[in-house]
N, C-alpha and C positions, 0 to 999 in steps of 0.2 A: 242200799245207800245208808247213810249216817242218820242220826234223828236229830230235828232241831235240836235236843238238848244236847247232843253230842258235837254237833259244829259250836254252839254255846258254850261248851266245857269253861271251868274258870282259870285261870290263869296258874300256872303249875303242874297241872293235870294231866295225864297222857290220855291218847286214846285210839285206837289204832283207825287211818281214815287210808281211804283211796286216795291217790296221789293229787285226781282233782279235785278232792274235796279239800285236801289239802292247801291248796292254789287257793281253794274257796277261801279257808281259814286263813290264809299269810294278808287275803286282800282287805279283808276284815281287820284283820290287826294291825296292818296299816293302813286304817280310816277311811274306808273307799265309801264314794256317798252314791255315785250311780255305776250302772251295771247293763251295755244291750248287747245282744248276741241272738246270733242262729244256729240250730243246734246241727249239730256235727259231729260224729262219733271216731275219733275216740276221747272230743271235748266236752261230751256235753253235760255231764256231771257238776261243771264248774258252776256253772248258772241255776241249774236246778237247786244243787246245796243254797247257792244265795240266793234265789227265792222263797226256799224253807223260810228264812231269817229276817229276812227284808222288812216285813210288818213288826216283828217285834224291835228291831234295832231301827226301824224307821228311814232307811235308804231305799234307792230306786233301783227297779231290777226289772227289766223285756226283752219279748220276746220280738226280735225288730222282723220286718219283713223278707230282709238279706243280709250278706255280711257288710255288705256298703253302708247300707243306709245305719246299720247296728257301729261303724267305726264312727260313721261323721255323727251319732246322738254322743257316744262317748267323746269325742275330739271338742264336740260342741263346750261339752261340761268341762271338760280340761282348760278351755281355751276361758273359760269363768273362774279358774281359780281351783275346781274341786278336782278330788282324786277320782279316775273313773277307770273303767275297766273294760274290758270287750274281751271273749271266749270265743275258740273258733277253730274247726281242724284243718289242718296244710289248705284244703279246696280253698275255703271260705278267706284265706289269706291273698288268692288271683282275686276276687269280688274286691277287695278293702284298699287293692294295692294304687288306683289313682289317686285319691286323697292320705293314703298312709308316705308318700311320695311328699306331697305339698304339705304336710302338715310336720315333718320334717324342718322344711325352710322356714316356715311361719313360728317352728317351735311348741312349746305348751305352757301353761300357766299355771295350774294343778301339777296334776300328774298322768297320763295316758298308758295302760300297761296293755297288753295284746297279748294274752294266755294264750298260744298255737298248740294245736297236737298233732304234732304230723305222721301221718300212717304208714311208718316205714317199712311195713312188710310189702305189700299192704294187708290188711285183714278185712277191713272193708268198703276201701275206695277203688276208683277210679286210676291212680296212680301213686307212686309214692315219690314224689316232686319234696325236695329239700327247703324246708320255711329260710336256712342260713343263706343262700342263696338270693332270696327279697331279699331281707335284712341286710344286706352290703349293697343288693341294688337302691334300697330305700335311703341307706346313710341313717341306719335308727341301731341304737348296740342291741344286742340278743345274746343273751344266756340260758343256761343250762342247768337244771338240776337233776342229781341223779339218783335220789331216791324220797318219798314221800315228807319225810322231815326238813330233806333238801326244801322240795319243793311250793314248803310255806314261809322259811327263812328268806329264799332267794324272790318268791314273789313280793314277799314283803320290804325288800330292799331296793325289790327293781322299781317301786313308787318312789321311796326315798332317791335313787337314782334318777329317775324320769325328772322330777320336782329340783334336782339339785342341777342338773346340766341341760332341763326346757327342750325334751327332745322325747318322740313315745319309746315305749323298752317293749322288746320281743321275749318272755317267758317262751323257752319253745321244748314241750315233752314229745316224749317219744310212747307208744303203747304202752311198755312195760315199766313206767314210770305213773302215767295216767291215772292205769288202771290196775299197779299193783298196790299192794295195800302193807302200812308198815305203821310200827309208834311214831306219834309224834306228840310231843310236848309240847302243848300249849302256852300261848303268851297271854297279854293282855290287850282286851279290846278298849279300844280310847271312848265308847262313844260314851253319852252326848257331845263330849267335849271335843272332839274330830271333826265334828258337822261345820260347814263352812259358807258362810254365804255367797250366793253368785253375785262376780261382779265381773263385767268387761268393760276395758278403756279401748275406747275407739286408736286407732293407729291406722289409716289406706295403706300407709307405705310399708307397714307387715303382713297386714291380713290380707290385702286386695291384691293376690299374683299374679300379678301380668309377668311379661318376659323381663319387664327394670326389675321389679322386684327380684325376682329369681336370682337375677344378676346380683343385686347387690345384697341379698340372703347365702349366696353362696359360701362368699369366705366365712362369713360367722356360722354357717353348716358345720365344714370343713376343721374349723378350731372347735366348736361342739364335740367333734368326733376325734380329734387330737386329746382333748381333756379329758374323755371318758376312758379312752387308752391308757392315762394319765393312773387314774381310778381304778380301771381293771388290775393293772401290774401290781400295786399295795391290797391286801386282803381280800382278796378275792378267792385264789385257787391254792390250792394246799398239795406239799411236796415232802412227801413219806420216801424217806431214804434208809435204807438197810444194806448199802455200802457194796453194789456189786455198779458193774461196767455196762450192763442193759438194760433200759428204760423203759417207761410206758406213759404216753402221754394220752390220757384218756375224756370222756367228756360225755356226759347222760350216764346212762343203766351200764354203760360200755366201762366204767371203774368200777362198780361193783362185780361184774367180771371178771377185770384183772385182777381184784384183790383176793377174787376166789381162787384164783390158779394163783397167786402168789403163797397162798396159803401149800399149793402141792410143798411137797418136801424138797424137789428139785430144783425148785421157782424161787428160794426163800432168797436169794441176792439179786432181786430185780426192785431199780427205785422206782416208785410215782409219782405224777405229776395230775393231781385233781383239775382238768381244764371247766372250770365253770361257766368263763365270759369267752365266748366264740365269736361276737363279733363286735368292736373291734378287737383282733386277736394282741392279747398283751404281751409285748416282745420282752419285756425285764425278766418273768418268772422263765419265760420258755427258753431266753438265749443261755443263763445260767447251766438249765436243766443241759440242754445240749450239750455248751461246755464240759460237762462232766461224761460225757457217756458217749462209749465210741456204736454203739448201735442203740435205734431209739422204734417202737414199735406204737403207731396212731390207731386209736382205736375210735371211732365214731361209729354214729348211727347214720346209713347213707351214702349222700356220695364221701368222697374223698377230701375235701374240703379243708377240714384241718390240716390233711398229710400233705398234700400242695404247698398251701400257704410254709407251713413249717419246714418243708423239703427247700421250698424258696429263703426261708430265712436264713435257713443253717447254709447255703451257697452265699449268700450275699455278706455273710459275720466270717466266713472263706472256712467255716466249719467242715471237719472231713467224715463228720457221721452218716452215718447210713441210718435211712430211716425209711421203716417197712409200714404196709398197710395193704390197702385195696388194691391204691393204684401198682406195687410192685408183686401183686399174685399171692399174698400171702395170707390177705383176707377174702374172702369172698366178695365179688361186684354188686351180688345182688342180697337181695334181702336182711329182714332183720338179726344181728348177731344173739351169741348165749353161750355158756361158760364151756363148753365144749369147742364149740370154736374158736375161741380167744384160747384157751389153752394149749389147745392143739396147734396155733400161728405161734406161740410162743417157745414151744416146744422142738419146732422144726428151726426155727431161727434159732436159736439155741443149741442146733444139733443132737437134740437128747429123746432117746426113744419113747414113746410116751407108755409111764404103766401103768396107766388107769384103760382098763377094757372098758368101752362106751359102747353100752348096750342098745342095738338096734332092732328096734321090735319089728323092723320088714314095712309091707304093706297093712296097713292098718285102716278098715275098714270105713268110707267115710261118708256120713248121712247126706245127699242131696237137698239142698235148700228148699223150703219149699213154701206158698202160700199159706195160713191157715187155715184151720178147719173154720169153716163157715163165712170166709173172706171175700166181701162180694166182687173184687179184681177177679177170682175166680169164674164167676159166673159174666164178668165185663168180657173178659176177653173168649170164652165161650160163645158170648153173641156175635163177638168181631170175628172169630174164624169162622162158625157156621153163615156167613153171611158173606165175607171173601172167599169160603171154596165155593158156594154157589155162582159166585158168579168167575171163578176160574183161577183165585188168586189176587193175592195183593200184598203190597209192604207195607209193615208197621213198624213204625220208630218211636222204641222205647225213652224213658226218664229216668231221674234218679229218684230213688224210693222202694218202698218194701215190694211195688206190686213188679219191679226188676226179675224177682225170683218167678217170674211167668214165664222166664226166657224158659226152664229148665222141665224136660219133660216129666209129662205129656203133655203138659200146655203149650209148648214154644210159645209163645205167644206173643212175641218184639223178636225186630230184626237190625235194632240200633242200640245202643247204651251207653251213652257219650257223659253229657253233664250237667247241671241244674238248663235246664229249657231247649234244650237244643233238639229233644223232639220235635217242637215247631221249628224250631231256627232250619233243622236240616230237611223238614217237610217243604218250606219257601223252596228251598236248594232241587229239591228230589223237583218239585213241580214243573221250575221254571227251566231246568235240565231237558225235559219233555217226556218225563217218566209217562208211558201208557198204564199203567197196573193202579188200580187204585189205592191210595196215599193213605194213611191212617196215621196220625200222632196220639200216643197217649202220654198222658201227664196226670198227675199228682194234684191233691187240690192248692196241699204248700208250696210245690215247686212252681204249682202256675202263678201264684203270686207272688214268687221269689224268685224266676226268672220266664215266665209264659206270655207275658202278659206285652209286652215290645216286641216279639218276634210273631203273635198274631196281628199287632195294630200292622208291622209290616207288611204281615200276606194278604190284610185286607188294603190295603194302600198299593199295593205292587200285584195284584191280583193274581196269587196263589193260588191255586187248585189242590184243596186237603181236609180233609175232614179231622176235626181235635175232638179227643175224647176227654174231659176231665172225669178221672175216678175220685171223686170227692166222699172221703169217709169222716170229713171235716175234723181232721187230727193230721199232727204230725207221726207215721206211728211208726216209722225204721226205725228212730235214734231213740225212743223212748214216750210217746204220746204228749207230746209239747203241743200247747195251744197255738193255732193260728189266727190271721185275721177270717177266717173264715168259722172259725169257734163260736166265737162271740164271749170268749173270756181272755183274760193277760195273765203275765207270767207269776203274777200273781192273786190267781184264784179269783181275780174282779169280773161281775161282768161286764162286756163293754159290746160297742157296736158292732153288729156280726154284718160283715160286709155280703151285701148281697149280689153273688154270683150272676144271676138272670140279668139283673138291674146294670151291672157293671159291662157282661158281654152285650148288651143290647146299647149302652151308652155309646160304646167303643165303634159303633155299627155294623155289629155282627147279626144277619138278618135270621137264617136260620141256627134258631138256638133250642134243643128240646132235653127235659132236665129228669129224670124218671130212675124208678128203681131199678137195679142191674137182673135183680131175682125174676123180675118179670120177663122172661126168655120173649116171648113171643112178640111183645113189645119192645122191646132192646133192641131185637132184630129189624124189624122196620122203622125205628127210630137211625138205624142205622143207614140200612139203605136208602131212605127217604134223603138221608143226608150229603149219600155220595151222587143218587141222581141229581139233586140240587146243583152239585157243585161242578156236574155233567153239563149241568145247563144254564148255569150264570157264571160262571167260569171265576167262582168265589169262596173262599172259604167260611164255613160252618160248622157246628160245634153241637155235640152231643156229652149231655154229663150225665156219668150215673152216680148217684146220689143214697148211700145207704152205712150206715155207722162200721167202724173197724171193728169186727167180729170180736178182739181181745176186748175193747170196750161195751160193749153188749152185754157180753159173757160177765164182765164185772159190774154190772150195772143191775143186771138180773139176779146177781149173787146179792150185793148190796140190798136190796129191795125184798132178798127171799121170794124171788118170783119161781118157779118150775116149770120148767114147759116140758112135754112130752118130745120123744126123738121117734124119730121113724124105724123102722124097720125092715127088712127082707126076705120077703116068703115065699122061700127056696121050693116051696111047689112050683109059683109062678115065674122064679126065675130060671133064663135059659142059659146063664153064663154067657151072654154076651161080654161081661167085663164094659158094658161102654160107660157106666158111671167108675169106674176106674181107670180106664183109659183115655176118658176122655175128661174129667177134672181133676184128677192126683189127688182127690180131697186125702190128708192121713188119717182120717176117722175110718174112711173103707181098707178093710184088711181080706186076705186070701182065708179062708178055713181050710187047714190042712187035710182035714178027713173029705172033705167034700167036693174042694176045689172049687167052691163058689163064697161070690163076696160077702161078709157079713159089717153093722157098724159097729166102731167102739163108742159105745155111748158116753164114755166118759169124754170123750176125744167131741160129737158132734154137736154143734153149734143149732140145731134144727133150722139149715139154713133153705134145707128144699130142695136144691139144686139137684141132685140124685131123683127125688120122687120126680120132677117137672121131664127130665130127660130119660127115665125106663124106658124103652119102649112097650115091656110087657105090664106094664103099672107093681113089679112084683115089689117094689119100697112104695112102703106108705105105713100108713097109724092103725092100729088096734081100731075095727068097727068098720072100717073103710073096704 
């Protein structure tokens, strides 16, 4: 990522940023004073850059607990007057959308911006769910940038936006936008003189929604979103004509695309139409654009959405174009586009052979995900299945988080993987269903306080039968090791109060609760069991956490300090090639020796996490002396 002095750059300057860092910089330079978010990949850049900054330029910037409570600290500060901001990918936009809803009709007073980055392939979520979609259910406008310069200009306007029509604005990137990285020139940052003081005038009859309210919020919604239409159609999107009869009306990374294949030699008579403002969709630039062109080709990222709405326009102005996309076979349904495909739909509708040979490298060889070397999820879930084959089997309902990658052999190790807490949520479900097999949820230390935390108080309120395991490595460590409440520091390097786990499950009245190292095999194992007898026999749920730092953070903590520790080794006298410390942790430090066909470690690779020496059976890993 960038260095503070590089998001700092002075005014004039280029410098080439990632596309969220970018976002970072458009926020900054239009005056943004606070900043909350959860991180979220392929968002999570945006916050981090502005936490770099935040102490020297003197603005507020957290790490909030969820995406909810991260909208309503920004919606709060909006609703005082200041400019605020909130970061978050496609997921974390379902968490924000009741009050991103209500805070629509109430309006803003500041400014409210909502940086989205929705994962349209996906690369690494759960689904690739369309942010334009909220954004019309919400009645909030949402635009688009389509490339890294784009996307400090357009965040930078979408406050000015937000602040001019009292409504929040949806920045919403795509991947290849996020996370690609290009020049951008630098503006100027306002501060001190941007800082704003808070101020709120009481008003029941705007802030307080009941259902009058809503009522009489509505129409002035409605003409909100007529006026922005208004706005969208004058300087917004940009229409490059080069005088042929077929069009391209485009929106994200999906014009830089077309401009590529417009570049072919064959391509050079098709006009553009840059769609920047996707909702609400601006009818002046785009009826024009129709008018002129008797075939017109939608290029988004996602569903189909623009090609709709615009397929509906061009009938309803009794237009006779034809206009191609998703929805009529010419794009692909699913996944993310790239200049091969845009070229090649343009090509075929055009009738024209394509004579660019698109080199296809076949099947390409592809690394299994996996834990890290010395990861104590590793060693968690090693005590949960030696402990459910013994007694014949059992289900375990995974979480969102890195320890996910335990699905993937030889660990299997989850048999669900839904979305932020619903390993309890669907533990309640499996229980009260009348599942025989014993019940296992694991969870994350961040997820269980950013969605764990309500679907336990449930199981104990409704009396669940399941055992929760939090793997607490006390970091966020999928998206990039972001502080949690369980840290005991904030998103900016403070420390603060480290909530205590123990003290909190025992509040909540969670009876049995036992907190231990994962490395500890032999005690994990009856921490385990002990836990599902329990739940055998009070017909309650209880909670087992294993408790040991993220192996990446070790590793660099050890390094910082110049600490060395000694790595184990294997003394292929005493081993018999069983394979079970390969077989049965996938640690990537253990590798095959070709000549010998027994396993040896990479020392660069291992963590001296133990987990191998504890489970030999022949004791052949172990240390010099031993």
């Amino acid at each position: 990522m960038a260095s503070k002095e590089v998001l700092l750059s002075d005014d004039g300057t280029t410098e080439i940023l990632m596309g969220n860092e970018a976002v970072a910089r458009g926020a900054l330079e239009a005056g943004v004073q606070l900043v909350a978010s959860y991180p979220g990949t392929p968002s999570t850049e945006i916050t981090i850059a502005l936490s770099r900054v935040a102490k020297k330029l003197g603005i507020y910037v957290e790490w909030s607990i969820n995406e909810m409570v991260a909208f309503e600290v920004a919606y709060g500060a909006a609703l005082t007057g200041l400019r605020s901001m909130c970061g978050t990918k496609h997921l974390g936009l379902n968490w924000k959308l009741d009050p991103l809803v209500v805070s629509a009709y109430t309006g803003v007073n500041g400014s409210l911006v909502i940086a989205v980055a929705d994962d349209t392939h996906p690369h690494s979520s759960q689904n690739a769910a369309d942010t334009r979609y909220l954004a019309k259910y919400a009645n909030v406008p949402c635009i688009e940038p389509t490339s890294p310069m784009d996307a400090k200009e357009i965040t930078k306007r979408a406050f000015e936006l937000s602040e001019k029509v009292s409504l929040p604005v949806i920045v919403r990137l795509t991947p290849r936008v996020a996370h690609g990285r290009g020049i951008v020139k630098m503006g100027k940052l306002p501060y001190p003189e941007a800082f704003r003081e808070a101020k709120f005038e009481k008003d029941p009859r705007r802030y307080v929604v009941i259902a009058s309210t809503a009522r009489r919020r509505k129409p002035w919604l409605n003409e909100r979103i007529d006026k922005v239409k208004e706005i969208f159609s004058e300087g917004w999107n940009e229409t490059i004509e080069n005088g042929g009869e077929f069009g391209v009306i485009a929106s994200g990374v999906t014009y830089l695309y077309a401009t590529e294949a417009v570049r072919n030699s064959k391509l050079k008579d098709i006009d553009l139409l840059k769609l920047i403002t996707v909702n609400p969709l601006p009818e002046k630039p785009i009826v024009e654009f129709l008018r002129d062109h008797k075939k017109v080709l939608v290029l988004e990222e996602n569903e189909p959405i623009l090609e709709r709405e615009i397929r509906s326009l061009a009938q309803m102005k009794g237009f006779n174009t034809r206009i191609y996309g998703r929805d009529s076979g010419h794009i692909p349904r699913a996944y993310e586009l790239n200049g091969d495909i845009v070229n090649e739909a343009l090509l075929n509708i055009m009738g024209i052979t394509n004579p660019i040979v698109v080199h296809n490298p076949g099947n390409v060889n592809r690394r299994i995900p996996y834990l890290c070397a010395g990861c104590p999820h590793r060693a968690s879930y090693y005590a949960i299945k030696r402990v459910l084959k013994k007694r014949g089997g059992g289900i375990v309902l995974g979480d969102r988080g890195c320890y996910n990658q335990g699905v993937h052999p030889p660990i299997r190790g989850i048999d669900t993987c839904i979305c932020m807490g619903a390993s309890i949520g669907l533990a309640n479900g499996f229980s009260h269903a009348g599942i025989k097999e014993p019940i296992i949820a694991v969870i994350g230390d961040s997820t269980f306080m950013h969605a764990g935390i309500p679907p336990l108080i449930n199981a104990l309120y409704n009396k669940a039968k399941f055992l929760a395991v939090i793997f607490n490595n006390s970091i966020t460590a999928m998206t990039g090791h972001e502080p949690s409440p369980l840290t005991g520091i904030t998103a900016l390097g403070e420390e603060t109060r480290k909530i205590d786990l123990h003290r909190l499950l025992k509040g909540i009245g969670i009876e049995y609760v036992k907190i231990l190292n994962p490395f500890y095999i032999k005690e994990a194992e009856e921490a385990i069991e002990e836990g599902l007898k329990y739940i055998e026999k009070e017909s309650k749920p209880a909670v087992v956490v294993f408790e040991y730092p993220c192996a990446i953070l070790e590793r660099r903590e050890r390094r910082a300090k110049g600490i060395k520790i000694e790595k184990p080794q294997i003394d292929w006298n005493k081993c018999v090639n069983c394979r079970i410390c390969i077989n049965q942790t996938g640690c990537p430090a253990l590798e095959i020796d070709e000549e010998t066909g027994k396993p040896y470690i990479i020392k660069e690779e291992c963590n001296a996490c133990d987990l191998c020496v504890k489970i030999c059976p022949t004791k052949a890993i172990g240390y010099r002396g031993e």
